[in-house]
N, C-alpha and C positions, 0 to 999 in steps of 0.2 A: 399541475405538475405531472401525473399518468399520462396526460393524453396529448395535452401540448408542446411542454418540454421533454414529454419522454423519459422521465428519472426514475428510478430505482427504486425499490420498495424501500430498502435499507436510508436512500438520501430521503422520502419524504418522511418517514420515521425522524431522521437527525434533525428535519424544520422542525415536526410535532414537535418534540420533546425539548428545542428551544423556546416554543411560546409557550408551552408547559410550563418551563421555568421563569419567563417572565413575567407569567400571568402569577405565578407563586412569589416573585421578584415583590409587585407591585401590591400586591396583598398583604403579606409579612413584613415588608419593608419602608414602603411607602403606604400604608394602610387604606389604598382602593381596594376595594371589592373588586372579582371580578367583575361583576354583575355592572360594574360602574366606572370602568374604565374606559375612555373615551381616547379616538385617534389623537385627540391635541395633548392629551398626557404622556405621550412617550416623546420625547423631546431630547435632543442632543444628552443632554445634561443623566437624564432616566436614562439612557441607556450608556452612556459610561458610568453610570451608577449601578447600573444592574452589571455591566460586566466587571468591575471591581470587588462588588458581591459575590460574583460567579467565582475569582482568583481566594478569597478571603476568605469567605464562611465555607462557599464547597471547596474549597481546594481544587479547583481547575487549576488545568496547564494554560500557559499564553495562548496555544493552540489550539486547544478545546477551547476559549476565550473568543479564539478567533473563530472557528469554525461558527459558534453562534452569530456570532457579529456578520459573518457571511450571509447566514440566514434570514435577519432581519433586514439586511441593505438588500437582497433578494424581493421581498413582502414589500418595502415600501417603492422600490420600482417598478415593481405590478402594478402600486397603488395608484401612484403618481400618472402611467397613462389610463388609468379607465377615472379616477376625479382630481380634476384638472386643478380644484380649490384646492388641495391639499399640495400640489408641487413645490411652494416653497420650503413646506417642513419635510417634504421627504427630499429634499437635495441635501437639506442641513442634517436630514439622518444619516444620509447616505457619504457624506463630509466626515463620520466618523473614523478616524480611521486605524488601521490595523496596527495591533501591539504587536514591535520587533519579537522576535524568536529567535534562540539560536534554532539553526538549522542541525538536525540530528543528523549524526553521521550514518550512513546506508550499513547496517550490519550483513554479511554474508559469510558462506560456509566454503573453506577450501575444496579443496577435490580430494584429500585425504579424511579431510574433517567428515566431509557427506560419506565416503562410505563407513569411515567408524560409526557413523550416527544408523545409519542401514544396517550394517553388519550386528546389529545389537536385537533386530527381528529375528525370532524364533518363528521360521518358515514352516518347522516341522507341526506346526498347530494351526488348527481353520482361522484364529485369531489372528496369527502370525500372519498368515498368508495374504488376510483381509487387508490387513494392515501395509503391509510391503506393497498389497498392489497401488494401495493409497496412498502412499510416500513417493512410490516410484512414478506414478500417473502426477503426482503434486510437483516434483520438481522437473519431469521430461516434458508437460506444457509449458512450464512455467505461471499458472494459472492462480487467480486471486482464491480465497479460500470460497467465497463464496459461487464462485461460478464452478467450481470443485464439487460443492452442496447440489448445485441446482443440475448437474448432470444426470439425463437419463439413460436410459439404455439405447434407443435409438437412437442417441446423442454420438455414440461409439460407432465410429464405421474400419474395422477389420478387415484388409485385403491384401494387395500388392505393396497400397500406398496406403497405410493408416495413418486414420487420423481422428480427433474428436471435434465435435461444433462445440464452442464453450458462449454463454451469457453475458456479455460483459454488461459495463455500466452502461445506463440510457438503452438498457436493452438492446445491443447492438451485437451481432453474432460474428465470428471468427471460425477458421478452421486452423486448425496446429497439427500440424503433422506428428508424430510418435514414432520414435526408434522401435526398430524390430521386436528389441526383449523386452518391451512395455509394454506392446501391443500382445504380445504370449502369452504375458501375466493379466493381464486382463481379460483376453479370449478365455482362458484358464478359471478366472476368476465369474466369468459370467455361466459359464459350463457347471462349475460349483456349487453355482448358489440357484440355479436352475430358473436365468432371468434370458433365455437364447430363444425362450417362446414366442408369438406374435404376441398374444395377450399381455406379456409385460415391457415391452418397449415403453412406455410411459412409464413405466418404474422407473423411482431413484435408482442410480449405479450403486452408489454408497445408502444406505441407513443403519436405522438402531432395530433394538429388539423390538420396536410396535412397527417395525418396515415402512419407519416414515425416515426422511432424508435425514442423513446425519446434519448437525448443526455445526456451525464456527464454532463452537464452544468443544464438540467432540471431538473434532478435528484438532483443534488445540488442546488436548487431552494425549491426545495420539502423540503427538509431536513432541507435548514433552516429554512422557514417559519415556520413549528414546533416547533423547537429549539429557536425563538425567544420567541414564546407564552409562552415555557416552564419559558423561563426567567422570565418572567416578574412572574408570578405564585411563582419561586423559583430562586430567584437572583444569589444563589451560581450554578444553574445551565446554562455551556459554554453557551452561545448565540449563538458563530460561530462555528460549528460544520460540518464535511463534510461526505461523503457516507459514508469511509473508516472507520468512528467510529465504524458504525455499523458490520463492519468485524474482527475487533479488539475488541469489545465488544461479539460477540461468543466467538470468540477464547480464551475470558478470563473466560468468563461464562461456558463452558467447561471444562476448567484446573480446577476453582474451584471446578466444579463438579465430580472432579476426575477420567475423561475421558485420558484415554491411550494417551500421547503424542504423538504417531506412528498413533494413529486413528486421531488425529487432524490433522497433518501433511496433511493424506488424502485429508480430510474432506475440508481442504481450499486450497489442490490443490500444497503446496507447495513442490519442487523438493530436498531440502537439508534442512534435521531435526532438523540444529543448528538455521534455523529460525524461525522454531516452539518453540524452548527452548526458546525463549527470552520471551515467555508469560508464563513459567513454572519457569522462574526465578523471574519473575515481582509476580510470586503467593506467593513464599517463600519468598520474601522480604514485601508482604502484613501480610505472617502469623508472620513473626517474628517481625513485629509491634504490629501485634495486641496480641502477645505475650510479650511483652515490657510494652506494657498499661494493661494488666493484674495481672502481679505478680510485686510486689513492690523489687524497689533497697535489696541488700541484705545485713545488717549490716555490716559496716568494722571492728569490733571489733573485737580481738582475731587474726585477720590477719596479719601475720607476714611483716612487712618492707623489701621489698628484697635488699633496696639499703642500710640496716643495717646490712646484711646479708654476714660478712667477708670474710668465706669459699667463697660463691655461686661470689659476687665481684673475688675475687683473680683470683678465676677457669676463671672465664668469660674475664679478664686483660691479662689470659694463652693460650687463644684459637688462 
């Protein structure tokens, strides 16, 4: 997975901790040992049994459900080309197939919403400021929380044209360019914390008090604390809100701005364009509301009945 697919720290953790659970599946549940588990015991049947387990006893989402079941159809197609006697059972694994989901609706933050949620940092503190520079760097990439984390200081390039290298998944690097007042608060921010040395270019941008890289978890920490305060200020505004808004809040503020969906696509690092369309869809289903609330119903008068309509019946009774 490192070296030939190229994946992620994060995605080879999410296989681990799938065979984790099936190796615990098949132990607890089905009473093999690990020690005694053999390729011909995982079979169609075990592992809709194991993902059923996954929805029941842990309380998985369909998702989470699926995401495992991705991982093992993953293992057993690696399997199948390196021994060749196992191809039948891994096609019939691989035959299992995905529990529907609803599709969760893309949550994002207005443009009045985001600055109440900003405006609620107390600048006038090194906290504050640490923080502001971190929210405002989070949503002017538009960057996943974790490539956020893995930023260093050489990672930052300050000039004419700023801009940051960002991580993404499969270790694949980008350049994102940064508004002027971002790149301020961050030159600002690096000058502060006295990371402008040669020596610390491989420093995190962001960490904690042992000056190791902030985590997803602190970063998500930061974000609410904001998002509560916004609450209370404006009640209709989410409380529990996570990194990822802020990446989906570009991406929307964008499209409305009528930014080329192939340059967003870029811009957030994504490898296939049909998952950039899902926020150019979400745009057209905003205008044709607000196109709905604009112009009024349109008189039925004068409109002909089509189910009094003998001809157009008859033809349609003939098709």
């Amino acid at each position: 997975m490192p070296l030939i697919k190229n994946y992620s720290i994060n995605t080879i953790h999410s296989y681990r901790d799938t065979f984790k659970l099936l190796l615990m599946y098949f132990n607890d549940e089905l009473n093999i040992p690990t020690h005694k588990i053999q390729i011909k015991n995982i079979t169609p049947d075990s592992v809709k049994g194991f993902l059923d387990w996954l929805k029941e006893k842990r309380r998985s989402t369909v998702c989470s459900a699926n995401i495992r079941l991705a991982a093992i159809h993953a293992f057993f197609k690696y399997l199948q080309n390196r021994e060749p006697q196992y191809i039948f059972q891994c096609q019939q694994i691989m035959a299992v197939e995905m529990a529907r989901s609803e599709k969760a609706v893309i949550g994002y933050l207005s443009v009045d919403d985001l600055y109440l949620m900003l405006s609620q940092i107390d600048e006038s503190t090194y906290q504050g400021k640490r923080h502001a520079t971190l929210l405002y760097l989070l949503y002017d990439t538009g960057a996943r929380v974790q490539e956020l984390c893995n930023l260093k200081v050489r990672d930052v390039h300050l000039g004419d044209n700023p801009y940051v290298l960002l991580h993404g998944k499969g270790n694949k690097e980008r350049n994102v360019p940064i508004v002027t007042d971002v790149a301020r608060r961050v030159e600002k921010y690096i000058a502060e914390n006295r990371l402008a040395s040669i020596e610390c270019k491989d420093m995190p941008l962001f960490f904690n008090s042992q000056r190791k890289p902030l985590t997803r978890a602190g970063v998500s920490y930061i974000v609410s604390k904001y998002a509560a305060s916004a609450h209370v200020i404006s009640p209709s505004f989410p409380q529990k809100i996570t990194p990822h808004i802020f990446r989906h809040t570009k991406a929307m503020h964008l499209c409305q701005a009528g930014i080329n969906i192939v340059y967003i696509r870029d811009f957030l690092g994504h490898v296939d364009l049909a998952t950039t369309e899902i926020y150019a869809k979400m745009n057209i289903e905003l205008l044709r509301d607000a196109l709905e609330d604009a112009y009024p119903e349109l008189p039925a008068k004068g409109l002909s009945d089509w189910e009094e309509d003998d001809s157009l019946m008859e033809f349609l009774k003939n098709l």
